[in-house]
DRENFIGU-830256 format. One line per field, with one value per residue: x, y, z of N, C-alpha, C in turn; residue number from 1. Coordinates in steps of 0.1 Angstrom, whole numbers, padded with zeros to 4 digits, always signed. Last residue first. Layout:
! DRENFIGU-830256
nu: c(X|...)
nv: c(Y|...)
nw: c(Z|...)
cau: c(X|...)
cav: c(Y|...)
caw: c(Z|...)
cu: c(X|...)
cv: c(Y|...)
cw: c(Z|...)
num: c(NUM|...)
END
This chain:
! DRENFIGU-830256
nu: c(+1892|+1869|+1866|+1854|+1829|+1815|+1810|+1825|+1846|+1861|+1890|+1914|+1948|+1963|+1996|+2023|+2036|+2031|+2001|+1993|+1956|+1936|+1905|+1884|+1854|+1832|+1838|+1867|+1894|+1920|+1950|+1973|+2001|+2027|+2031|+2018|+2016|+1982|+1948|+1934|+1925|+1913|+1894|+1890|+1864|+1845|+1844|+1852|+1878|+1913|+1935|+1953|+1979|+1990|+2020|+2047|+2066|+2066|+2034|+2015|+1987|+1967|+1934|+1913|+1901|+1911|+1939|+1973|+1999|+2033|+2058|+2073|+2068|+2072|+2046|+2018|+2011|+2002|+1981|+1956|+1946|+1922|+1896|+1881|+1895|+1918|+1937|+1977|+1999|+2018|+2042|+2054|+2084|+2107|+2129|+2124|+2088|+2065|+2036|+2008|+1986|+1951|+1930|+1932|+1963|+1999|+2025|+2061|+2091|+2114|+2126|+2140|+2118|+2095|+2086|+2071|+2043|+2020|+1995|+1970|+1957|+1932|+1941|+1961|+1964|+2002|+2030|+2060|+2087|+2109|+2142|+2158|+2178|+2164|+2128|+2095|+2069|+2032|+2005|+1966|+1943|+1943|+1975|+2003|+2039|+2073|+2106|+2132|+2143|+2162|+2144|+2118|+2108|+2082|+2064|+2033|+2010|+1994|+1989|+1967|+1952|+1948|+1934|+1914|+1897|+1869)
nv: c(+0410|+0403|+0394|+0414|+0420|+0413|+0383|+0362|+0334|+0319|+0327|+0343|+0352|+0373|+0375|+0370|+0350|+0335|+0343|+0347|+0344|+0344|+0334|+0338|+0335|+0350|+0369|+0371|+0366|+0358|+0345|+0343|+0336|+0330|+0320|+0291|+0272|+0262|+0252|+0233|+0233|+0255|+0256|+0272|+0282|+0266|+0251|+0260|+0256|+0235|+0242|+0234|+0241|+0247|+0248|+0251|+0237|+0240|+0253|+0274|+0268|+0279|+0280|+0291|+0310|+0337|+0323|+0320|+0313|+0303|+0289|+0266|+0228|+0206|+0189|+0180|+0168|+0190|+0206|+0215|+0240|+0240|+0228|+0241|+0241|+0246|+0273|+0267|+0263|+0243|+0236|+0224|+0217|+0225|+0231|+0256|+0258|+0280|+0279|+0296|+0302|+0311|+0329|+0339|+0333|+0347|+0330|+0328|+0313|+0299|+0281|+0267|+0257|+0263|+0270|+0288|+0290|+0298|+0313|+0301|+0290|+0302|+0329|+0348|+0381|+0389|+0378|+0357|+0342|+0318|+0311|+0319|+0334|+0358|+0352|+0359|+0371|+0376|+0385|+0388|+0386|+0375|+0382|+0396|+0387|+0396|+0387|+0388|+0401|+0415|+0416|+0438|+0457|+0465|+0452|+0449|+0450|+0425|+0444|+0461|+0443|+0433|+0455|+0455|+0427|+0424)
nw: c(+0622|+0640|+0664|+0675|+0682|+0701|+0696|+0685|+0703|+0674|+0656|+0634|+0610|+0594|+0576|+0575|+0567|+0589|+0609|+0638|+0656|+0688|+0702|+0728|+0751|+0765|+0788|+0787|+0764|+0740|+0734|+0699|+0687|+0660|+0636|+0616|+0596|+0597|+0615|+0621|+0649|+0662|+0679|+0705|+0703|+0699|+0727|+0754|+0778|+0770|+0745|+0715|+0691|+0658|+0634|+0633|+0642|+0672|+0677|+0702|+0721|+0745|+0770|+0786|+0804|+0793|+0776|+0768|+0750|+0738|+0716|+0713|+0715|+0719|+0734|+0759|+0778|+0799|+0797|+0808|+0821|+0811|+0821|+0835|+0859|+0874|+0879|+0885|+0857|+0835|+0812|+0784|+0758|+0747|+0761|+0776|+0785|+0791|+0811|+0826|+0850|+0856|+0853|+0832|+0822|+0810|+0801|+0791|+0782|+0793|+0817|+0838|+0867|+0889|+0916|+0917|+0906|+0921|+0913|+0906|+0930|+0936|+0943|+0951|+0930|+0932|+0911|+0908|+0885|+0878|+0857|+0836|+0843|+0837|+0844|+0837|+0861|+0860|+0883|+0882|+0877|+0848|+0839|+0822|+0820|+0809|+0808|+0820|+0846|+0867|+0891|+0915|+0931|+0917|+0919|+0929|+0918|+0930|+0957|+0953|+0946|+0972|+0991|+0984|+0975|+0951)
cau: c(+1907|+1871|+1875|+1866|+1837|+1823|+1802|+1829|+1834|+1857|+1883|+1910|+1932|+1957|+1979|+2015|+2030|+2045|+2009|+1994|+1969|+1936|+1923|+1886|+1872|+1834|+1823|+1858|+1883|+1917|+1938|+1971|+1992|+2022|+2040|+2017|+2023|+1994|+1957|+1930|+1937|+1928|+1889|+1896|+1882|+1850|+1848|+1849|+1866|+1903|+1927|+1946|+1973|+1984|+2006|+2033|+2061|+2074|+2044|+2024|+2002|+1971|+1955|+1915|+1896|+1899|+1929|+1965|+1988|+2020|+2048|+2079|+2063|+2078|+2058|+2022|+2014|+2016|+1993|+1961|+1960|+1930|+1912|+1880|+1880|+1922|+1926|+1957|+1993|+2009|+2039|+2050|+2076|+2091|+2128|+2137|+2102|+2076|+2051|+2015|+2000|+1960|+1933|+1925|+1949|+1992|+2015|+2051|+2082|+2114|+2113|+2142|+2132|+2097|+2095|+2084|+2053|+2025|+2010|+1980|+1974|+1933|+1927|+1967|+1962|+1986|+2026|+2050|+2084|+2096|+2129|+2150|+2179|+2172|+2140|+2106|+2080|+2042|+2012|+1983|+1946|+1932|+1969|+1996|+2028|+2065|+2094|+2134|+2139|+2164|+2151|+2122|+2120|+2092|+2068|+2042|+2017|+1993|+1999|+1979|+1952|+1944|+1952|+1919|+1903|+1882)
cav: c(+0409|+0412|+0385|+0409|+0422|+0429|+0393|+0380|+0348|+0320|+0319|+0338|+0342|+0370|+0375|+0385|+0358|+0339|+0333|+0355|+0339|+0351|+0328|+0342|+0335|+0341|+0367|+0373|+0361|+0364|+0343|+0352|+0335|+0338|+0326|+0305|+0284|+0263|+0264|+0234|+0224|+0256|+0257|+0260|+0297|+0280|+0243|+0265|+0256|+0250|+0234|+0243|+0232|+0250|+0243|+0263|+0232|+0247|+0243|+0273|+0267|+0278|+0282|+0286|+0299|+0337|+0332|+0323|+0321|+0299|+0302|+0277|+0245|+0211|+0189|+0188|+0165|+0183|+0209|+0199|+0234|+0251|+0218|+0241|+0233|+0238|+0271|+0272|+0260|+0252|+0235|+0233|+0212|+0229|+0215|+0256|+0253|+0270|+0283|+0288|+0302|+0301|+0322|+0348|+0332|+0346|+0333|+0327|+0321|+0306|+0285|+0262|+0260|+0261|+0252|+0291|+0287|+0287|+0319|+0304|+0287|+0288|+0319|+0330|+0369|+0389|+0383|+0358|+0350|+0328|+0310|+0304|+0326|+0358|+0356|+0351|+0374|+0369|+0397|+0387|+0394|+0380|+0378|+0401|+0385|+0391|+0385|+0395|+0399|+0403|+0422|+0424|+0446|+0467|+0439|+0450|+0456|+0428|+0430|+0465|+0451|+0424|+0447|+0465|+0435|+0420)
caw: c(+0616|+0621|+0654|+0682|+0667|+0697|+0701|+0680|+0697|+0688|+0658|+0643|+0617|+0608|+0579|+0578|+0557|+0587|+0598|+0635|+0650|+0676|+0694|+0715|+0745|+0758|+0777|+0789|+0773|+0746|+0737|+0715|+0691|+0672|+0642|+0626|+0595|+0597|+0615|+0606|+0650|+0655|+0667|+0707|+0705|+0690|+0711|+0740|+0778|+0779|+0757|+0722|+0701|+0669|+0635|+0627|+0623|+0662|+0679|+0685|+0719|+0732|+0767|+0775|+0804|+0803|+0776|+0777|+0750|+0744|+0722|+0710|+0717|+0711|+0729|+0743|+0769|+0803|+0783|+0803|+0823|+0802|+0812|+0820|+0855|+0858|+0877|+0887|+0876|+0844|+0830|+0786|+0771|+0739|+0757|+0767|+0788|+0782|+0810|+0819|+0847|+0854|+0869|+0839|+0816|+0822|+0794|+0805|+0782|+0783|+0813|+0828|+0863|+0876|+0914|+0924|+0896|+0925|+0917|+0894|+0930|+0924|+0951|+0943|+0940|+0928|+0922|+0908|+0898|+0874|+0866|+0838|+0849|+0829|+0852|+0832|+0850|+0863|+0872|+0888|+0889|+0854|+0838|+0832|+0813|+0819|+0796|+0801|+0841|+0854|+0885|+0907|+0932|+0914|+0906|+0939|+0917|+0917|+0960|+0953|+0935|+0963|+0988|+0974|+0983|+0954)
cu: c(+1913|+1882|+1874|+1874|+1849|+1828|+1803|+1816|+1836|+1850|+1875|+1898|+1929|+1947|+1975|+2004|+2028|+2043|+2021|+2005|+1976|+1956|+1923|+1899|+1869|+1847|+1822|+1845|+1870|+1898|+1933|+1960|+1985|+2009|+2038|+2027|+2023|+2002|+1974|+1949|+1940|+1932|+1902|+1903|+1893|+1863|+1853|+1853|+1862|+1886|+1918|+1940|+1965|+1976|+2001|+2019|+2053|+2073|+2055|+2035|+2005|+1982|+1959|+1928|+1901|+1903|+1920|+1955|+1979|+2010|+2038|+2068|+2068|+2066|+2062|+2042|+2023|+2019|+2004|+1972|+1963|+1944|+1922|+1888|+1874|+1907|+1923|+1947|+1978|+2003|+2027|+2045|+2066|+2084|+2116|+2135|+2114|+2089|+2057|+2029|+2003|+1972|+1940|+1930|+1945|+1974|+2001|+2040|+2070|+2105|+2114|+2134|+2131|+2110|+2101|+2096|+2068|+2038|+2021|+1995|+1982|+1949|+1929|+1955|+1958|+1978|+2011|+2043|+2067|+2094|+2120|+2137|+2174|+2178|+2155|+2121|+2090|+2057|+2026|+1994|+1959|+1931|+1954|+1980|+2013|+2048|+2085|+2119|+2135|+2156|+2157|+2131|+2123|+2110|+2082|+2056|+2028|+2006|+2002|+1992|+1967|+1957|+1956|+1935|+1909|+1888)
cv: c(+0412|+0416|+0394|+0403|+0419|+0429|+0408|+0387|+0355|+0330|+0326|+0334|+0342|+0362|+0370|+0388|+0370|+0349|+0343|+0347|+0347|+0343|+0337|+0338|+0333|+0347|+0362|+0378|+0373|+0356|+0353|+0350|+0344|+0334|+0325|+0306|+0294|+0275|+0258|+0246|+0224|+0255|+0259|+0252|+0283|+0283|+0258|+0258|+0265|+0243|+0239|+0235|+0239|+0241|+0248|+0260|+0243|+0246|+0246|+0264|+0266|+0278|+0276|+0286|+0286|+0319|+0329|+0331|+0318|+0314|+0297|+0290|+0254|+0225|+0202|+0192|+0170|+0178|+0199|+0203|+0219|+0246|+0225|+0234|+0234|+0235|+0256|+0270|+0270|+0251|+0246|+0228|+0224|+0223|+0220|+0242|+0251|+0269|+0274|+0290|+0293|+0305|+0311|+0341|+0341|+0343|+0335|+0330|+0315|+0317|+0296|+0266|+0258|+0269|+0254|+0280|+0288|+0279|+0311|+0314|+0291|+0286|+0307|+0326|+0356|+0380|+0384|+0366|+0354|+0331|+0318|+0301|+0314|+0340|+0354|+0358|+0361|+0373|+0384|+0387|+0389|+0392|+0386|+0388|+0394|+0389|+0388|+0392|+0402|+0396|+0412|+0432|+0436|+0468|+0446|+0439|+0457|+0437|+0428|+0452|+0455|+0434|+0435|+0462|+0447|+0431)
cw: c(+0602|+0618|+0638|+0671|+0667|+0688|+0700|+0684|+0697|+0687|+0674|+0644|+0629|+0606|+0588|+0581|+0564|+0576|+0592|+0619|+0640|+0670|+0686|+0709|+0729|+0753|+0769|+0784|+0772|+0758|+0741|+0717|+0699|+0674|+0657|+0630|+0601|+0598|+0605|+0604|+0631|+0652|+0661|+0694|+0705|+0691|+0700|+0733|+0766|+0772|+0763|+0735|+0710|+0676|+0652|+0631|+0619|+0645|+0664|+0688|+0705|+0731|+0752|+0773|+0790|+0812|+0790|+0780|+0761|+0745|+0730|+0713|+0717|+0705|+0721|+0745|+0758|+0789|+0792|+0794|+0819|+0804|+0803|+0812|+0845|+0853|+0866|+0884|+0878|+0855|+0828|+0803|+0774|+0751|+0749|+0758|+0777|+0786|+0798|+0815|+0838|+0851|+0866|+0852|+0831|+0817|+0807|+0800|+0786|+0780|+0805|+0818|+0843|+0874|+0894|+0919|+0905|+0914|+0919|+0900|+0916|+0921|+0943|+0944|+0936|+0936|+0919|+0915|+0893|+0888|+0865|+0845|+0846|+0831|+0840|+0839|+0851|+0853|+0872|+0876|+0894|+0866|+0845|+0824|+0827|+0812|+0812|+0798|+0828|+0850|+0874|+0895|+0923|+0923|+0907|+0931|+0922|+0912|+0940|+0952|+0939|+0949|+0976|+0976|+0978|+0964)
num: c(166|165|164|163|162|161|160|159|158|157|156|155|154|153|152|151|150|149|148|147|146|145|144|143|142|141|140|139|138|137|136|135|134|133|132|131|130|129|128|127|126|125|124|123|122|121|120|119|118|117|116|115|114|113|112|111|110|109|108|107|106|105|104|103|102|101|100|99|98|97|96|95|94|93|92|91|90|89|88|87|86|85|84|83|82|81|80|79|78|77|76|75|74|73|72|71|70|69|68|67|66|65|64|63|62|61|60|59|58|57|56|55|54|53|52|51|50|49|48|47|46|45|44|43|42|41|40|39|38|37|36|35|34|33|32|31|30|29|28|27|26|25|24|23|22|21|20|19|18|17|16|15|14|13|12|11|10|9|8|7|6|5|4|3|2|1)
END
């Protein structure tokens, strides 16, 4: 990658009012007090292309995708989609999202978990209740990790590193 690449990545400190941001594969995005999102890095698969998104709570950057929640639990994304990480037009009533390598995850507000992307493993959810939180992770195979209102952790997907001995 360029090394303007890296620097353009960085280039976050104009920005202002903002309450959430997220750092993806090679770009960096923030929630605006406003609603909106702002975006930097590089776009090769358009995961920068959030300028239209109004109304957005929280942001979840995957390696070459954008995802967002909307104030309604709705969820938008943009970039990379050839693992079907960005099929979340469906999903409703969302309250968190996650964003791995190749994979995206969502906590619906009941506890339960939705997932998309590439991996039957890290995909492996839909058993989940009572979660709080989520979080994907990637490279070299993806990983879900959950976080239940209790305090205990589940996850799924590979533990090539040990990733999942939670």
């Amino acid at each position: 990658f360029p090394s303007r690449v890296f620097l353009a990545m960085l280039n976050v400190g104009s920005w202002t009012d903002i309450v959430q941001v997220a750092a993806g594969g090679y770009h960096t995005v923030g929630v605006k007090t406003d609603g909106t999102v702002v975006a930097v890095g590089w776009n090769d698969e358009g995961q920068l292309n959030v300028g239209s998104w109004t109304d957005i709570v929280q942001v979840a950057a995957g390696d070459d995708h954008t995802v967002g929640v909307k104030s309604d639990g709705t969820v938008v994304a943009v970039g990379n989609n050839e693992d079907g990480q960005t099929n979340v037009g469906s999903w409703t009533d969302i309250v968190q999202v996650a964003a791995g390598e190749d994979h995206t995850v969502g906590v619906k507000s009941d506890g339960t978990v939705v997932a998309v992307g590439r991996g039957s493993s890290q995909l492996n959810v839909g058993s989940w209740t009572d979660i709080v939180q989520v979080a994907a992770g990637g490279d070299g195979g993806g990983h879900t990790v959950g976080v239940k209102s209790n305090g205990t952790v589940v996850a799924v997907g590979n533990n090539s590193d040990g990733q999942l001995n939670v």
